[in-house]
C-alpha positions as CSV (number, residue, x, y, z in Angstrom):
1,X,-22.0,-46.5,9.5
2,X,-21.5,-45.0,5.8
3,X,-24.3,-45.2,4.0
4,X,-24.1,-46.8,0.2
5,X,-26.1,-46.6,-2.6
6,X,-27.8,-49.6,-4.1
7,X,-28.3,-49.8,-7.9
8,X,-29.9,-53.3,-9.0
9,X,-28.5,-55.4,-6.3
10,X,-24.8,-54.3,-6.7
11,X,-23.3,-52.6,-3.7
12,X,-21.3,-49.9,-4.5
13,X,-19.3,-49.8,-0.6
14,X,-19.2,-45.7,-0.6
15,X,-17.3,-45.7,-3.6
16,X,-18.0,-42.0,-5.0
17,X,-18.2,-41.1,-8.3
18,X,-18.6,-44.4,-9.5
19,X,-20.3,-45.2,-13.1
20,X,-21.9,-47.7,-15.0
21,X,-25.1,-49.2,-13.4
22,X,-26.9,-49.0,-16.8
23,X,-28.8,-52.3,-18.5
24,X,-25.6,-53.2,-20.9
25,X,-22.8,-52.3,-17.8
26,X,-21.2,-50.5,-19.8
27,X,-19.6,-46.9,-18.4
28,X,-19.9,-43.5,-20.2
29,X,-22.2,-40.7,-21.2
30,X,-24.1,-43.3,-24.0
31,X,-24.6,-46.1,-21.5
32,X,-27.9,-45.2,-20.3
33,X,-30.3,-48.5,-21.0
34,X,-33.1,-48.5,-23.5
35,X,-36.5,-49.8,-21.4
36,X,-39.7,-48.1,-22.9
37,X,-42.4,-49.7,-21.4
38,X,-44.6,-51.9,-23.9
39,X,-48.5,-52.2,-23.7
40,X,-50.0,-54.2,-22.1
41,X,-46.6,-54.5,-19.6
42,X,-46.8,-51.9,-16.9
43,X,-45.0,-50.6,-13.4
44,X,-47.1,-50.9,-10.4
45,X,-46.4,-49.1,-7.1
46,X,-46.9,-52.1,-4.4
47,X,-44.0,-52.0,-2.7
48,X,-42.7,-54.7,-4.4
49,X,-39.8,-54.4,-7.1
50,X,-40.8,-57.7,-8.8
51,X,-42.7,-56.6,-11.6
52,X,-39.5,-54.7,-12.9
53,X,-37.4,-55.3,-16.5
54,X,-34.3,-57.2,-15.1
55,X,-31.6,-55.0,-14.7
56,X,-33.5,-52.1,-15.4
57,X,-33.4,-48.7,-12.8
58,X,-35.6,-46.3,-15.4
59,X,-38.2,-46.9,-17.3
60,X,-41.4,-45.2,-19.1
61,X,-45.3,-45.5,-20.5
62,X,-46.6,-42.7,-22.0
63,X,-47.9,-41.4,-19.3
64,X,-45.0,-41.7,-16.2
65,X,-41.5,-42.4,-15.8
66,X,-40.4,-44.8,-13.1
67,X,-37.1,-45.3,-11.5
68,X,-36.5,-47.3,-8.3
69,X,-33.4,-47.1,-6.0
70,X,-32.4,-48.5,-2.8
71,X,-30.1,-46.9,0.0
72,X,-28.4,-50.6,0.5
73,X,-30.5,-50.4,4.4
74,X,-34.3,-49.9,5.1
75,X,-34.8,-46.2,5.4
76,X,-37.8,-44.0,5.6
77,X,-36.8,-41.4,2.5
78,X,-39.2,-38.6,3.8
79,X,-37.8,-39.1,7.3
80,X,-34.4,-39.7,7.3
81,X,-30.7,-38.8,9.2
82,X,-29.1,-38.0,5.0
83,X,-30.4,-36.5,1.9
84,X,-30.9,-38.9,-0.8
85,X,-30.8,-36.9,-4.0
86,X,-32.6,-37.8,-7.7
87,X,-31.1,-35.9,-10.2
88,X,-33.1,-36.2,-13.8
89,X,-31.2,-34.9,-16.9
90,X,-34.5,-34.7,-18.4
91,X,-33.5,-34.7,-21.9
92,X,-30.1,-36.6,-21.5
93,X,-28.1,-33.2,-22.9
94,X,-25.5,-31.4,-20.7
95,X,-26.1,-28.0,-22.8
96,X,-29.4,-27.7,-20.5
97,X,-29.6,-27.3,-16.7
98,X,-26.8,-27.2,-14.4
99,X,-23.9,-29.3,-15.7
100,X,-22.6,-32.1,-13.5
101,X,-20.0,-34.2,-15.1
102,X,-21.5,-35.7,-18.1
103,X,-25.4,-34.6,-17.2
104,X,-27.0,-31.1,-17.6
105,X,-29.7,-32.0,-14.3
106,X,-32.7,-30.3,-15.0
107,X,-34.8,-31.9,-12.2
108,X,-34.0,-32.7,-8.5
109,X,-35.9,-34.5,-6.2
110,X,-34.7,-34.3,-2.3
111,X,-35.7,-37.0,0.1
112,X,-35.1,-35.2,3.6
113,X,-33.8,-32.3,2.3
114,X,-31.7,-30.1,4.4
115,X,-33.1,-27.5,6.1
116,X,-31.2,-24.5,8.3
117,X,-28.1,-26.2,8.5
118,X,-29.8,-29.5,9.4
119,X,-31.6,-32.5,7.8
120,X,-35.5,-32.2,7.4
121,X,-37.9,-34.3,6.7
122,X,-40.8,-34.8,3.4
123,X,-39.7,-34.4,0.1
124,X,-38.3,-31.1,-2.4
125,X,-38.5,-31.0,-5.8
126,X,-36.6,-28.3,-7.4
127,X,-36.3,-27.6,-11.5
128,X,-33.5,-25.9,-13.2
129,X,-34.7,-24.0,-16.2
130,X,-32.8,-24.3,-19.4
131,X,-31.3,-20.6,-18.3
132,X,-30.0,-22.0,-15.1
133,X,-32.3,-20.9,-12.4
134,X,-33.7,-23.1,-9.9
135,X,-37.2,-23.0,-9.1
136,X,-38.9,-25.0,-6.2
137,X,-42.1,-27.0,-7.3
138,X,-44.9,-28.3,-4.8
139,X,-44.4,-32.1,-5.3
140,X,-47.6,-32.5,-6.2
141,X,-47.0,-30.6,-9.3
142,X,-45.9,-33.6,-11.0
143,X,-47.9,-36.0,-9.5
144,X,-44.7,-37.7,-7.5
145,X,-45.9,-40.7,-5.8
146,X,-43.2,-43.4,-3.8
147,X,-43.9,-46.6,-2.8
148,X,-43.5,-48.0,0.1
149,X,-44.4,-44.8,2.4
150,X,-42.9,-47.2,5.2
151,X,-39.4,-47.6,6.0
152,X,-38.1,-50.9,3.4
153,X,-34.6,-50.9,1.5
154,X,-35.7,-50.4,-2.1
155,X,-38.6,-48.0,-3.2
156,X,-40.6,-47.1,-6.8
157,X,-40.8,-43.6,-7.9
158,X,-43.0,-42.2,-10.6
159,X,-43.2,-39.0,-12.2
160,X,-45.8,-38.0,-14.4
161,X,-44.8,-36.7,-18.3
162,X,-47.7,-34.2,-18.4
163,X,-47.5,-31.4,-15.4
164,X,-48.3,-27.9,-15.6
165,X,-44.2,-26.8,-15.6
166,X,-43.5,-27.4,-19.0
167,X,-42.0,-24.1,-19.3
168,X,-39.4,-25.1,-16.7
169,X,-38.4,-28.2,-18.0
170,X,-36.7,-28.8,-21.5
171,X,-39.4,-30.4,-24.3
172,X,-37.6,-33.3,-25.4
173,X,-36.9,-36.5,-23.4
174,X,-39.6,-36.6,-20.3
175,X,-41.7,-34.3,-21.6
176,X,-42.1,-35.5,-25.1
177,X,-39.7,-38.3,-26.3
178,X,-36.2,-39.5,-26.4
179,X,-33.4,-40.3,-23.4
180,X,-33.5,-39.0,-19.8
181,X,-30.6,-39.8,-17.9
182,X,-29.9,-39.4,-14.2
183,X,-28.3,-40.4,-10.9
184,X,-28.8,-40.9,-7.3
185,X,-26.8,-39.4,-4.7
186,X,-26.7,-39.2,-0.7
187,X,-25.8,-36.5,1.4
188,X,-25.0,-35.8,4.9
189,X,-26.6,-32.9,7.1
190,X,-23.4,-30.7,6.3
191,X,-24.2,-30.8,2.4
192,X,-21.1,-33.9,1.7
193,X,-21.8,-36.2,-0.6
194,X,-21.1,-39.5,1.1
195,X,-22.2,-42.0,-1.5
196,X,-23.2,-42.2,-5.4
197,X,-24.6,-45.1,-7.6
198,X,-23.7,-45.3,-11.0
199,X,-25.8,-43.2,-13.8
200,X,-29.0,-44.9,-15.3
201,X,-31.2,-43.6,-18.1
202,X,-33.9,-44.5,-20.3
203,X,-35.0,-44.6,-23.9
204,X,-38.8,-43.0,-23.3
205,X,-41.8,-43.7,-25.4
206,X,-44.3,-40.8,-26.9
207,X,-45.8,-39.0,-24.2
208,X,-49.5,-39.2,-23.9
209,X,-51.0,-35.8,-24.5
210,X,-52.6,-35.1,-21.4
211,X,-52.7,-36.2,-17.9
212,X,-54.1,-39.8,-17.1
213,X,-57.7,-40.4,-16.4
214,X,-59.7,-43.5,-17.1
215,X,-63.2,-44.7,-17.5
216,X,-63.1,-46.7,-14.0
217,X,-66.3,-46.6,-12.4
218,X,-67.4,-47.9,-8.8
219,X,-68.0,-51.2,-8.8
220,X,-71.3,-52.6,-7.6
221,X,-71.7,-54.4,-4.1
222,X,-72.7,-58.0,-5.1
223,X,-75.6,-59.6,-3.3
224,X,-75.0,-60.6,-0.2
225,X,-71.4,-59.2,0.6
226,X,-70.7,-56.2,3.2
227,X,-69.0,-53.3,2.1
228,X,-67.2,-50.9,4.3
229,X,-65.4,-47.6,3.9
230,X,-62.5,-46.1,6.3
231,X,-62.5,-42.6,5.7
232,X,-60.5,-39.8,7.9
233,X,-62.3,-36.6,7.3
234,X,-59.6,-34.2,8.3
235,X,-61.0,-32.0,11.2
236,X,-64.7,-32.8,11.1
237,X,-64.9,-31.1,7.7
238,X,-68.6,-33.0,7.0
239,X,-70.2,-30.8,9.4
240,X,-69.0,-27.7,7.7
241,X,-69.1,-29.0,3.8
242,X,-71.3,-31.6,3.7
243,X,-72.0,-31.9,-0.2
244,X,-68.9,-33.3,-1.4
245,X,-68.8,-35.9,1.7
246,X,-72.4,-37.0,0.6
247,X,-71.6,-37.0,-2.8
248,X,-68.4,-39.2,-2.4
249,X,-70.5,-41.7,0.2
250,X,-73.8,-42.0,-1.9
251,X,-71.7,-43.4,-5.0
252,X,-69.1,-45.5,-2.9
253,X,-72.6,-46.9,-1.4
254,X,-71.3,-48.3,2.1
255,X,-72.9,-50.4,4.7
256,X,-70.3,-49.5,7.5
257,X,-67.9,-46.5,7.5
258,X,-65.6,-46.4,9.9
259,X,-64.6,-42.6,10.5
260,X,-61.2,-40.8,11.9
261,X,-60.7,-37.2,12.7
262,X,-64.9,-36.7,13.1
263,X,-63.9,-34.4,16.2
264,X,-66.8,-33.6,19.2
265,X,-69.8,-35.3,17.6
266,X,-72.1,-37.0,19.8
267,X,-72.9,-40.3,18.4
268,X,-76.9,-39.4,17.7
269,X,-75.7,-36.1,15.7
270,X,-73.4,-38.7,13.4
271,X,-76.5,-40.7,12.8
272,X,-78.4,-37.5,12.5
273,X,-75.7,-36.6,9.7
274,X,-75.5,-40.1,7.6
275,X,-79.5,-40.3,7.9
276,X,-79.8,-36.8,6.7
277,X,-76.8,-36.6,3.9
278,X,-77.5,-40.6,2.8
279,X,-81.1,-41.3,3.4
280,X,-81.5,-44.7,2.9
281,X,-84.5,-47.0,4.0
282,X,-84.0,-47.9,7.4
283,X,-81.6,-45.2,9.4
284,X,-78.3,-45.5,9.8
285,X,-76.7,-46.1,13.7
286,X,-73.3,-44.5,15.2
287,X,-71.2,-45.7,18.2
288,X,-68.1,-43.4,19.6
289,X,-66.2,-43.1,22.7
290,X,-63.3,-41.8,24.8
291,X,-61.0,-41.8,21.3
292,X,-60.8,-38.9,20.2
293,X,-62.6,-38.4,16.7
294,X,-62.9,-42.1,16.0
295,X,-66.4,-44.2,15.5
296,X,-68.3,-46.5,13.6
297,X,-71.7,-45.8,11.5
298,X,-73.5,-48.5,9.8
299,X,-76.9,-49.3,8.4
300,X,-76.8,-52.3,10.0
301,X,-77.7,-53.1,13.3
302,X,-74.9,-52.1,15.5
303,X,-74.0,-52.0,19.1
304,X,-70.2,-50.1,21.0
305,X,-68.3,-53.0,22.9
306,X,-65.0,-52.6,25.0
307,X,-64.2,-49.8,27.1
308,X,-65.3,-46.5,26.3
309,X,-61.8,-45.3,26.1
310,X,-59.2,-47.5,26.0
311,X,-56.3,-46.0,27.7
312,X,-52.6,-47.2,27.8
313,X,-49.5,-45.9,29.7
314,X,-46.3,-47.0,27.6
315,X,-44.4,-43.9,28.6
316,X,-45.7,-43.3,32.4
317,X,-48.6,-41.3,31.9
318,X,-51.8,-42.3,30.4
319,X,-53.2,-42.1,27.0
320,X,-56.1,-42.8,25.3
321,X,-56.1,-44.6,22.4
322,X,-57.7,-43.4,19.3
323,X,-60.0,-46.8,18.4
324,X,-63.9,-47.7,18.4
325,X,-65.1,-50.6,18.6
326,X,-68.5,-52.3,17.8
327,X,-70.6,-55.0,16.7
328,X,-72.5,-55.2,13.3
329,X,-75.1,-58.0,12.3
330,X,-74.4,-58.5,8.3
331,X,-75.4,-60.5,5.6
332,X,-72.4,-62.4,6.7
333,X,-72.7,-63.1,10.4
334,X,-71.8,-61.5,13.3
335,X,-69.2,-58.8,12.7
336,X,-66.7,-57.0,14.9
337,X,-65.2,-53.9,13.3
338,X,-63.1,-51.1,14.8
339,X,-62.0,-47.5,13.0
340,X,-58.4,-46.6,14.4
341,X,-56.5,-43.8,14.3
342,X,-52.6,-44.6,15.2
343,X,-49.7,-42.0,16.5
344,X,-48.9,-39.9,13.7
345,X,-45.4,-38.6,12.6
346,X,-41.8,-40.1,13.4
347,X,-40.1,-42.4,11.2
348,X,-38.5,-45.8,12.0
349,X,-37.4,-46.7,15.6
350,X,-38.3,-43.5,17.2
351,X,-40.7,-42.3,19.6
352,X,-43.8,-42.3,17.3
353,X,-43.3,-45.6,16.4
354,X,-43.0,-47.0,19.4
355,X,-46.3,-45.1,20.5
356,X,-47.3,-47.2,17.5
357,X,-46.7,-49.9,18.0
358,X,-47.8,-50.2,21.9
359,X,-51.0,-49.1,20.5
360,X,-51.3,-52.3,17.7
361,X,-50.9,-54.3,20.9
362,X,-53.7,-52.5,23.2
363,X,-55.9,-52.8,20.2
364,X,-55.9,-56.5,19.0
365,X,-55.4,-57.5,23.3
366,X,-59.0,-55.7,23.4
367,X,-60.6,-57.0,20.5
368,X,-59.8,-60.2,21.4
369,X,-60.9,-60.2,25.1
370,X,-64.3,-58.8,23.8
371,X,-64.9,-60.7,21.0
372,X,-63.3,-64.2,22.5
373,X,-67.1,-65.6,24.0
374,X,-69.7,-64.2,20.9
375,X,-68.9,-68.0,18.4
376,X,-67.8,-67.4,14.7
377,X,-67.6,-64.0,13.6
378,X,-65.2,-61.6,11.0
379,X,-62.9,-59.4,12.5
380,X,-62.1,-55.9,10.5
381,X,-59.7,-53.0,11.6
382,X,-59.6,-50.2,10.0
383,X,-58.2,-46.8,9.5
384,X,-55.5,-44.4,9.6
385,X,-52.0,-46.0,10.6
386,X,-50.1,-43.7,9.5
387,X,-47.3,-45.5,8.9
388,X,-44.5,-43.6,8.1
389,X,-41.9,-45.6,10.6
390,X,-42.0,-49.2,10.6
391,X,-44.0,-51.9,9.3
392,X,-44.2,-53.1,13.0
393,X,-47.3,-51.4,14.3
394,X,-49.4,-53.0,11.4
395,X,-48.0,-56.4,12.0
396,X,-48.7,-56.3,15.6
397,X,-52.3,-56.1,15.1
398,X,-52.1,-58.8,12.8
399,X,-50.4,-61.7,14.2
400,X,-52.8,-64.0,15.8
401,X,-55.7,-61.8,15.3
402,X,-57.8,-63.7,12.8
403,X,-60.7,-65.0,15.0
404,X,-59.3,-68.6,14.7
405,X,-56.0,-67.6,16.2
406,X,-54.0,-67.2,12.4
407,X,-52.7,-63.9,11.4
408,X,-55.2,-61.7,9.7
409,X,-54.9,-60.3,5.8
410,X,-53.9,-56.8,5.1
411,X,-55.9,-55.7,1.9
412,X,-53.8,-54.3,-0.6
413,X,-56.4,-51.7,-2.2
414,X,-55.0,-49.8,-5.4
415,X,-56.3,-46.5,-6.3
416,X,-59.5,-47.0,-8.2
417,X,-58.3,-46.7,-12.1
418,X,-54.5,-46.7,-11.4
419,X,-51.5,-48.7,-10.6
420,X,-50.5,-46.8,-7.0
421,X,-51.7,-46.9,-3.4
422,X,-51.7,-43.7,-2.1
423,X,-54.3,-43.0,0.6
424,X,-53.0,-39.7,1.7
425,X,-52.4,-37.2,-0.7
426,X,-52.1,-33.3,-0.3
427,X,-51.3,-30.9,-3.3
428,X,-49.2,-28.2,-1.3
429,X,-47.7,-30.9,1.4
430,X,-43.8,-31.2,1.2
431,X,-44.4,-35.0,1.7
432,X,-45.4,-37.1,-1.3
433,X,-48.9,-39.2,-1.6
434,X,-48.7,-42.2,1.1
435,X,-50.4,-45.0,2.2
436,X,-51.3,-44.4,6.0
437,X,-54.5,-45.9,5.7
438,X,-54.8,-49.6,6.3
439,X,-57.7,-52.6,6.7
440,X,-57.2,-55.9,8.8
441,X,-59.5,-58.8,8.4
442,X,-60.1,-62.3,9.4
443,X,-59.9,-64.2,6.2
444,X,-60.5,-67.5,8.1
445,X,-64.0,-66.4,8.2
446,X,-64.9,-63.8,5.5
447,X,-63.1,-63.5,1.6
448,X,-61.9,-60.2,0.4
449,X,-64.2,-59.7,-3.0
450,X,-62.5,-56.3,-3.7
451,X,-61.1,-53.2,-2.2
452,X,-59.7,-49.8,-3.4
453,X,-59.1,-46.4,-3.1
454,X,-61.4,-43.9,-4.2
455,X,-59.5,-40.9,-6.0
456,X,-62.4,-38.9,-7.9
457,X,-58.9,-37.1,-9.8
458,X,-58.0,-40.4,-11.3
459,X,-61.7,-40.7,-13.1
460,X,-62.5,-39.4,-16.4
461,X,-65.4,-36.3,-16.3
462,X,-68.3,-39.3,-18.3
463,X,-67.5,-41.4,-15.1
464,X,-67.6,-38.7,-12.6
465,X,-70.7,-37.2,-14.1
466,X,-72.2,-40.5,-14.1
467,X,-71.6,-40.6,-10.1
468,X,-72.4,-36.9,-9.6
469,X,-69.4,-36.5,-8.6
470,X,-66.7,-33.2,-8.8
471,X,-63.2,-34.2,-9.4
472,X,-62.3,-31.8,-6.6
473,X,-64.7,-33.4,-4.2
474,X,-62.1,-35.4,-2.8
475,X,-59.8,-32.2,-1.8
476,X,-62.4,-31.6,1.4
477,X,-59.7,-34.3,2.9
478,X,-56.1,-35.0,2.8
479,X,-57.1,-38.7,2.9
480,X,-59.1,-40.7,0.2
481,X,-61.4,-43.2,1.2
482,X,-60.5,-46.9,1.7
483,X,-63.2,-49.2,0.5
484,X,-63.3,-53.2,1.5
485,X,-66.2,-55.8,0.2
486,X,-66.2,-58.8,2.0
487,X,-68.6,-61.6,1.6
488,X,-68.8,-65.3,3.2
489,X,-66.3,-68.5,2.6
């Protein structure tokens, strides 16, 4: 099957070469649309295209510039069988970068770009200096972050207008002011182009003079609601650099966390831990298991339930699945909460996502079948999805999981101060931020006050000072804390 490129809904049916997807429809080097965002209107990466100008592919706030596109089929970018190719003319002037056709491309960003003789997988961002040479970035450089991380047939970029490559990038247009232009190509493993949508662009406002950070602090717990934190801690890095884990906890102020990747600890040396880094008055309780680097530590009373490992065979052999279960009395009744950890890597349809998948289903059959007999009480799973393939291993868990039978809500937690979702984010990866980190909950019986995610980066230095915090404390993990209140009907 050819794959074709989708610009605002009109198909394009391989036709290469093809221009003229700009606002007006018009074709030529001066049809690029005029969209500079206006305050307080703003782009917000949700997965959802529906806060978008009509008939707009580009546009920009002073501090990013956002284009969506669509491959016409749901693909995962970072993990796909062709290269789908963003090419910015930064400053809409052919005299700069490398000349193609009517644009001088000064920036590329590769979605599964190839890699010795084959197609890879994450993301490469590659500038071309006014002179003509091309220099690879980290993707992180320019604060790159597409939404959804999950496989879906249109996707939100945004690329921030302050980054430390200045140099490499002309000064007008992206960088400053004026018209970007650009284009959106595919490519097959052997380097052929095999589709092209029409050329966009984008009238771009004043840049804002440095990079984005806002007065956004933590908001309080109100009285009477439960908060809880998922956090993946990447290798058991508490035990080795506590601070910055205390430091992060003490300000987001939980009353369950629900921990991935906390390798070999003994449940007693994870209370030891919380009741030595977060004294608080009472102690706080941990429950693990056969899962591999999953539990659950709360200051409220708590008790394991299920198995101790929870072991499935969807492939012939066993494995154990990487979830804890437990039981917390809160201010809101009887709770059962579980930290997760699904298969990681794969995209859509293969392996890993079936691993997925047949772990979603282990999960919510278990919760169920040991929560069925207790009366009324919330349901919460939490954790690290990491999905990359499908939206079906998240779905799974959540039809007919609410304790009343319905489906369960998945929050939808923003990054504290900003309009993304990222809960995965690593400066030298070759894959952009994601969201891999997810929270199920029964809404029949509790209501979702708030969530977010907690990016100490995204906070100005008065807020972080106020919290005691280090804008680098964060960088001890890959992931960035997920953070749920929930209080009663």
């Amino acid at each position: 099957m050819r794959k074709t490129l989708t610009c605002l809904g009109l198909f394009l049916a391989g036709t290469l070469g093809a221009i003229g997807c700009s606002g007006a429809g018009s074709q030529g080097p001066d049809s690029t649309s005029v969209a500079p965002i206006t305050p307080p209107m703003t782009i917000v990466l949700d997965s959802s295209i529906d806060d978008w100008p009509a008939g707009e592919v580009a546009v920009g706030d002073e501090y990013y510039l956002y284009v969506r596109f669509s491959a016409g089929e749901a693909i995962t970018p970072q993990s796909n069988n062709e290269t789908l190719v963003v090419s910015l003319d930064v400053d809409a002037t052919r005299t700069t970068g490398h000349p193609t056709g009517e644009l001088g491309i000064d920036l590329e960003i590769s979605f599964s770009p190839p890699y010795e003789g084959r197609i890879g997988n994450g993301t490469q961002v590659m500038a071309i200096t006014p002179e003509g040479e091309r220099v690879k970035l980290a993707p992180g450089l320019l604060d790159i972050s597409v939404s959804p991380s999950h496989a879906s047939e249109w996707f939100e970029m945004r690329i921030a207008r302050r980054v430390p490559a200045e140099l490499l990038l002309p000064e007008s247009g992206l960088l400053s002011s004026g018209r970007l232009r650009g284009k959106l190509s595919m490519f097959n493993a052997s380097g052929r182009r095999v589709a092209e949508a029409p050329e966009f662009g984008a009238l771009l406002p004043e840049a804002a003079p440095r990079f984005k950070r806002v007065r956004a602090s933590v908001p309080p717990k109100s009285l009477g609601s439960v908060r809880i934190v998922s956090y993946n801690v990447l290798n058991s890095s508490p035990m080795d650099e506590p601070e910055p884990f205390s430091r992060i906890l003490r300000a987001l102020d939980p009353d369950i966390v629900l921990v991935q990747e906390w390798y070999d600890t003994p449940a007693d040396e994870l209370g030891s831990w919380f009741n030595r880094h977060l004294p608080i008055s009472g102690r706080w309780r941990a429950v693990t298991g056969e899962g591999r680097g999953v539990a659950v530590i709360s200051r409220l009373d708590l008790a394991a339930i299920g198995p101790t490992g929870l072991v499935i065979a969807p492939e012939g052999e066993d494995r154990t699945v990487r979830v804890m279960p437990a039981l917390a009395e809160t201010p809101i009744g009887t709770m059962a909460v579980a930290s997760v950890h699904l298969k990681c890597c794969g995209g859509m349809d293969t392996r890993e996502d079936m691993l997925r998948i047949a772990e979603s289903q282990a999960i919510a059959q278990m919760m169920e079948e040991q929560t069925r007999d207790i009366g009324p009480h919330v349901r919460v799973v939490a954790g690290d999805f990491n999905l990359v393939g499908g939206t079906e291993p998240l779905y799974t868990l959540v039809r007919g999981f609410d304790s009343d039978g319905s489906n369960a809500s998945v929050a939808t937690p923003f990054v504290l101060g900003d309009n993304t979702m990222y809960t995965w984010t690593s400066p030298t990866s070759r894959f952009l931020p994601s969201r891999l980190d997810y929270a199920v909950y029964s809404d029949s019986s509790a209501v979702l006050e708030r969530s977010f995610v907690f990016d100490p980066i995204r906070l100005s230095p008065e807020v972080l000072k106020s919290l005691n915090l280090d804008e680098l404390d964060a960088m001890v993990s890959d992931h960035r804390p997920v953070v749920i209140d929930l209080r009663a009907p």
